[in-house]
C-alpha positions in Angstrom: 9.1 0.0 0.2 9.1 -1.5 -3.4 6.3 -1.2 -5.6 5.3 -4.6 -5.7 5.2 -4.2 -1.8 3.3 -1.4 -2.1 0.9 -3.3 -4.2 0.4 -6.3 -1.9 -0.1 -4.2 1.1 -2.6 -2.5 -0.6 -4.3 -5.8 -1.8 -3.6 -7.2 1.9 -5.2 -4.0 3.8 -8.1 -3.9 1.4 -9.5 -7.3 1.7 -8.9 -7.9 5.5 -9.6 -4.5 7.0 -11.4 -2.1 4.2 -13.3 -4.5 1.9 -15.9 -5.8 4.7 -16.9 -2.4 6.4 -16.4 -0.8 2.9 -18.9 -3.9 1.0 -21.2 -3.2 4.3 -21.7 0.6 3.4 -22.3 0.1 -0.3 -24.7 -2.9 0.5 -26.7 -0.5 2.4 -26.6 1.8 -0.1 -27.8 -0.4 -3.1 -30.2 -2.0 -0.3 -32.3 1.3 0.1 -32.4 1.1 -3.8 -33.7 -1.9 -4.5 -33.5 -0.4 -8.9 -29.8 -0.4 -8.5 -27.9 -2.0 -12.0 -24.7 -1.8 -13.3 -24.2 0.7 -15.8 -22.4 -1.0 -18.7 -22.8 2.4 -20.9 -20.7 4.4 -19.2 -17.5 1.3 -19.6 -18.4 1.6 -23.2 -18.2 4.8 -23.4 -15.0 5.0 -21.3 -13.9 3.2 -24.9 -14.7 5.7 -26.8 -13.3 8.6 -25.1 -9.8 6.8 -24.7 -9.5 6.6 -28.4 -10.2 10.3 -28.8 -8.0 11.3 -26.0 -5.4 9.4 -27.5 -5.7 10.9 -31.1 -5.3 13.9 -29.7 -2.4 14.0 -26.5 0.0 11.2 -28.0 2.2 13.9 -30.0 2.7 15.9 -26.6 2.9 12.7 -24.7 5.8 12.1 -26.1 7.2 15.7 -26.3 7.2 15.6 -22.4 8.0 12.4 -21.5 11.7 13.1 -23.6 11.8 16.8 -22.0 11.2 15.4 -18.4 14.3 13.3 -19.4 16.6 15.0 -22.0 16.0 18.2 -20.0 15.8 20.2 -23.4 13.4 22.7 -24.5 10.5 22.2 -25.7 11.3 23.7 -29.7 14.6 21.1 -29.0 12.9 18.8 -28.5 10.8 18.6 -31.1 12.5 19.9 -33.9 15.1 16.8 -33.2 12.2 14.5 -33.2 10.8 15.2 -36.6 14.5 16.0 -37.8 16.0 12.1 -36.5 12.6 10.1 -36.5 9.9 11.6 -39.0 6.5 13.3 -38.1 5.1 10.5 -37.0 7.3 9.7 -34.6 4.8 11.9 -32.8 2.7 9.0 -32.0 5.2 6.4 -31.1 4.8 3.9 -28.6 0.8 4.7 -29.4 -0.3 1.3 -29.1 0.8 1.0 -25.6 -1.4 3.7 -24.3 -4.0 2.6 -26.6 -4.3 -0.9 -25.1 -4.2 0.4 -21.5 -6.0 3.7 -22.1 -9.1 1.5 -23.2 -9.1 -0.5 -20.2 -8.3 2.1 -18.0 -10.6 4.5 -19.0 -13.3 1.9 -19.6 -12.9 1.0 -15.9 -12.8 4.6 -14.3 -15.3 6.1 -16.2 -17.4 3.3 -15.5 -16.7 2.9 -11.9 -17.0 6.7 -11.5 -20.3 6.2 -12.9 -21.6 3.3 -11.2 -20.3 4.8 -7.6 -22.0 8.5 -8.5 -25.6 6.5 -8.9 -24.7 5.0 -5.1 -24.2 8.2 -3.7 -27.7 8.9 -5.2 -30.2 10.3 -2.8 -33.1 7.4 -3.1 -36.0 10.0 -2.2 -34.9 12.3 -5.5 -32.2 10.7 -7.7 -32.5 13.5 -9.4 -30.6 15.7 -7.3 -27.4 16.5 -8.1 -24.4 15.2 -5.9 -22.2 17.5 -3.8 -18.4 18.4 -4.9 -16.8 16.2 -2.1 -19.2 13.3 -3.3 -17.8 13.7 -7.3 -14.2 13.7 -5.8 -14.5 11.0 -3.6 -15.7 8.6 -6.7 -13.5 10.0 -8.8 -10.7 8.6 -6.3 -12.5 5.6 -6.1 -12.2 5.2 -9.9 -8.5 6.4 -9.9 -7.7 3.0 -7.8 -8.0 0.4 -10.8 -7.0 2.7 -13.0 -3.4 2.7 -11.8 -3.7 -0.5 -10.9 -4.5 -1.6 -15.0 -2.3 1.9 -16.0 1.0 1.0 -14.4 2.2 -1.7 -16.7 1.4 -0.4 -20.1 2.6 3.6 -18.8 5.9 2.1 -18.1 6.2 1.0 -21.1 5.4 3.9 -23.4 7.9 5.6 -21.4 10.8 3.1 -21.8 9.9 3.3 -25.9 9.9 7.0 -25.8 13.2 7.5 -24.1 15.2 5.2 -26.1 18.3 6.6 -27.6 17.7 9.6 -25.1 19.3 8.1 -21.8 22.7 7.3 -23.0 25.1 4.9 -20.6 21.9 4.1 -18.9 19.8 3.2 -21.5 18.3 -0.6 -21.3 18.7 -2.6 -24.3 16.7 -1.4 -27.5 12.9 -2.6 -27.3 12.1 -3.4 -31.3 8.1 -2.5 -30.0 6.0 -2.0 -27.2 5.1 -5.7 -27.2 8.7 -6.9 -27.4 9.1 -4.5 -24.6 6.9 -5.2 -22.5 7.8 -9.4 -22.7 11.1 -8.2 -21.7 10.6 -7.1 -19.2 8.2 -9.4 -17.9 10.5 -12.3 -18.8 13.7 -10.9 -17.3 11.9 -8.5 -14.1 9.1 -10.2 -13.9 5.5 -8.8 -12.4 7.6 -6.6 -9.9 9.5 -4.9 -13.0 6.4 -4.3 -15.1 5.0 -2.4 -12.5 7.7 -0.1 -11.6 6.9 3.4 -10.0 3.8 2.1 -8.8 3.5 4.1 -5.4 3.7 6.7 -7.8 1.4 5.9 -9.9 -0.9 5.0 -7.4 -0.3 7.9 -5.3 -1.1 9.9 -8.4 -4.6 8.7 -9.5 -5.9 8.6 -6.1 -5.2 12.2 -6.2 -5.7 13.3 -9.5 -9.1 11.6 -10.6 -10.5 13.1 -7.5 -9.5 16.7 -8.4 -10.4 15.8 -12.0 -13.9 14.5 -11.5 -14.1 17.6 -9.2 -12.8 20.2 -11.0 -15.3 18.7 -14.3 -18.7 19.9 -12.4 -17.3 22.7 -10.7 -16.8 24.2 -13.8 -19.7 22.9 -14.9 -22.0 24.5 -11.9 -20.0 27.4 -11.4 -19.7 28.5 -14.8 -22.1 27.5 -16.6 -25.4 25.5 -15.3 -25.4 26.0 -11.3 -25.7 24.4 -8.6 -28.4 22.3 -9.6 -27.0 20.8 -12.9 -24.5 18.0 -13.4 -22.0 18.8 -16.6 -23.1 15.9 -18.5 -27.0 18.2 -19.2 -24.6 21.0 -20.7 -24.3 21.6 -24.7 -21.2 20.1 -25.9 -19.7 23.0 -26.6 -19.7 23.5 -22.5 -18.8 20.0 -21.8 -15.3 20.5 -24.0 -14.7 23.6 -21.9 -15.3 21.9 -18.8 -13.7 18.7 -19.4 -10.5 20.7 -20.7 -10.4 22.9 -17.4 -10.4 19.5 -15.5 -7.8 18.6 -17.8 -5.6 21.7 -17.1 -6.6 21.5 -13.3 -5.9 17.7 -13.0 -2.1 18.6 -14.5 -1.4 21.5 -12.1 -2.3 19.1 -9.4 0.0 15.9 -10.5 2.3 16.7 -12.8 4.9 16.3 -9.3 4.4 13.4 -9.2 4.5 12.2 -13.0 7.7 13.4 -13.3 8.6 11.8 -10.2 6.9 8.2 -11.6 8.5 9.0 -15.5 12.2 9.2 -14.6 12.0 6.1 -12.2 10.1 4.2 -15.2 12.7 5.2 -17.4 15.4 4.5 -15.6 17.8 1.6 -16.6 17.5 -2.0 -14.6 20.6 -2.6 -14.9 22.7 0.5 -14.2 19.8 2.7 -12.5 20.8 6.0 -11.7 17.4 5.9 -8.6 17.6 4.2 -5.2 14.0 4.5 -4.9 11.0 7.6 -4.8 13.0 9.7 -2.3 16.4 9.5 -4.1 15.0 10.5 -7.2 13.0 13.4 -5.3 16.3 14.0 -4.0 18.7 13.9 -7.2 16.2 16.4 -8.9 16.1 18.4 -6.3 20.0 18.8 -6.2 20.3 18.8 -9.8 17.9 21.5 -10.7 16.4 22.8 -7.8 12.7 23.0 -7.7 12.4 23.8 -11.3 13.6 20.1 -12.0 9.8 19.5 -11.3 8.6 21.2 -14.1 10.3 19.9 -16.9 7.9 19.5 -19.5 5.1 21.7 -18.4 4.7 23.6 -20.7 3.7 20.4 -23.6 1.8 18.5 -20.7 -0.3 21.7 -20.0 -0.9 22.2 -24.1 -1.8 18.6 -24.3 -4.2 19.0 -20.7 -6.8 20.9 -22.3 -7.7 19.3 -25.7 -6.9 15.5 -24.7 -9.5 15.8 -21.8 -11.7 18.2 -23.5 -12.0 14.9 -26.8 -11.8 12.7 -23.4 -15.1 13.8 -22.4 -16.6 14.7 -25.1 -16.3 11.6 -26.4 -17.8 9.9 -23.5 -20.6 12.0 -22.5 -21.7 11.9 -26.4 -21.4 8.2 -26.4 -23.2 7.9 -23.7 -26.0 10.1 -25.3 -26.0 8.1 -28.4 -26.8 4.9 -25.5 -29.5 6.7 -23.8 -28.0 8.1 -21.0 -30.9 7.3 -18.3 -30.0 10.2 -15.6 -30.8 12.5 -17.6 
């Protein structure tokens, strides 16, 4: 099934069989609080903690993405990035993942929010929510954010692997936006959001072990049972949010390099029949270590992109008056 297939059975299933039982439930949540709001802080803050995620994981963004492609080592790799394109090459194809970072983690961290004060016991919002309860809205959250992702991931990947790919590299994109009007103009909708099972398929899974794995740590190492991460010190927040980080990688990084070599395959000569011939061709070609090709940069990048990526939002969201406290 193609990814715009995907998509539309998705869209098809969840407005004429999930949508009404699903609307139904959350009615009858918000209806037994009749204080329920929408909490605009937390999309604000979902801004903020984009932009220091960003600053931070771009250079071993892109150190991956050309490992998972090149299949060279990770000093290779980037001592022939700054040698052939400069230091800041590092944070090429930035604005790509800047535009779609912002909106995407706007809308998770926001809908995470927003679907944790739900899940709120009405008789003592103060207690804290169980593990499966964090997972489950992290999942929720990791819905639109592949949904918003796909386009703009695809291509900061096509702009990283240029010159990389050789007889099946696509023509050379001047920019992200030149790139990404290419596309649309010659693949339309369908094109821009190539490898979206994947992607999909990823974020369901991975925000829910993120969102998880970010008060675990926060209970069961520092505050208890009792305590949500967001009342730790900063200093435990990093630490949690870059365990969650490292956790959420272990977890997904399968299928990203399953959804990055599709992305940056060619359109016109592809070397990928689809999800299973890529799973297939890696397997053949390097056995299961051909699924770990750039681990060791994505795991580096894991802990200090989501330990700035919550940091920044759980102090912005401080500096708005977080109201549960």
């Amino acid at each position: 099934m193609s990814s715009l297939n995907l998509l539309f059975s998705l869209v098809y299933l969840i407005i004429f069989n999930e949508i009404p039982p699903f609307l139904e439930f959350i009615q009858s949540k918000m209806s037994a609080k009749n204080n329920y709001y929408l909490d605009y802080k937390s999309f604000l803050s979902g801004v903020v903690a984009s932009w220091t995620s960003i600053l931070v994981s771009q250079p071993l963004d892109i150190i991956k993405v050309r490992m998972q492609n090149t299949g060279s080592s990770t000093i290779l790799t980037i001592s022939s990035l700054i040698k052939r394109e400069g230091f800041f090459a590092f944070w090429k194809a930035a604005s790509a993942p800047l535009v779609g970072s912002t909106i995407t983690s706007s809308l998770s961290l926001g809908i995470n929010e927003n679907f944790k004060k739900i899940f709120k016991n009405p008789s003592d919002p103060t207690e804290s929510l169980k593990i499966w309860q964090h997972a489950l809205c992290g999942s929720i959250s990791g819905i639109s954010k592949s949904i918003f992702a796909c386009p703009f991931e695809h291509v900061a990947v096509k702009i990283q692997v240029q010159g990389q790919l050789g007889s099946r590299e696509d023509h050379y994109y001047k920019n992200p936006r030149d790139c990404f009007i290419s596309i649309y103009k010659n693949y339309g909708v369908k094109g821009l959001y190539r490898g979206f099972n994947v992607c999909l398929s990823r974020d369901i899974f991975g925000y829910g072990l993120f969102f998880a794995a970010y008060q675990m740590a926060g209970k069961k190492i520092f505050g208890g049972d009792s305590i949500d991460t967001h009342q730790l010190p900063l200093w435990q927040i990093i630490i949690c949010g870059g365990l969650a980080g490292v956790v959420y990688w272990i977890g997904i990084f399968g299928f990203d390099i399953v959804k990055t070599k599709i992305q940056a395959d060619s359109f016109t000569n592809p070397r990928y029949k689809g999800v299973a011939d890529c799973i297939k061709i890696t397997l053949q070609k390097g056995g299961l270590s051909g699924f770990t090709k750039g681990w060791l940069p994505a795991l580096l990048r894991a802990f200090p992109s989501n330990a700035a990526y919550m940091a920044g939002f759980e102090v912005t969201m401080k500096f708005l008056a977080r109201e549960d406290k």
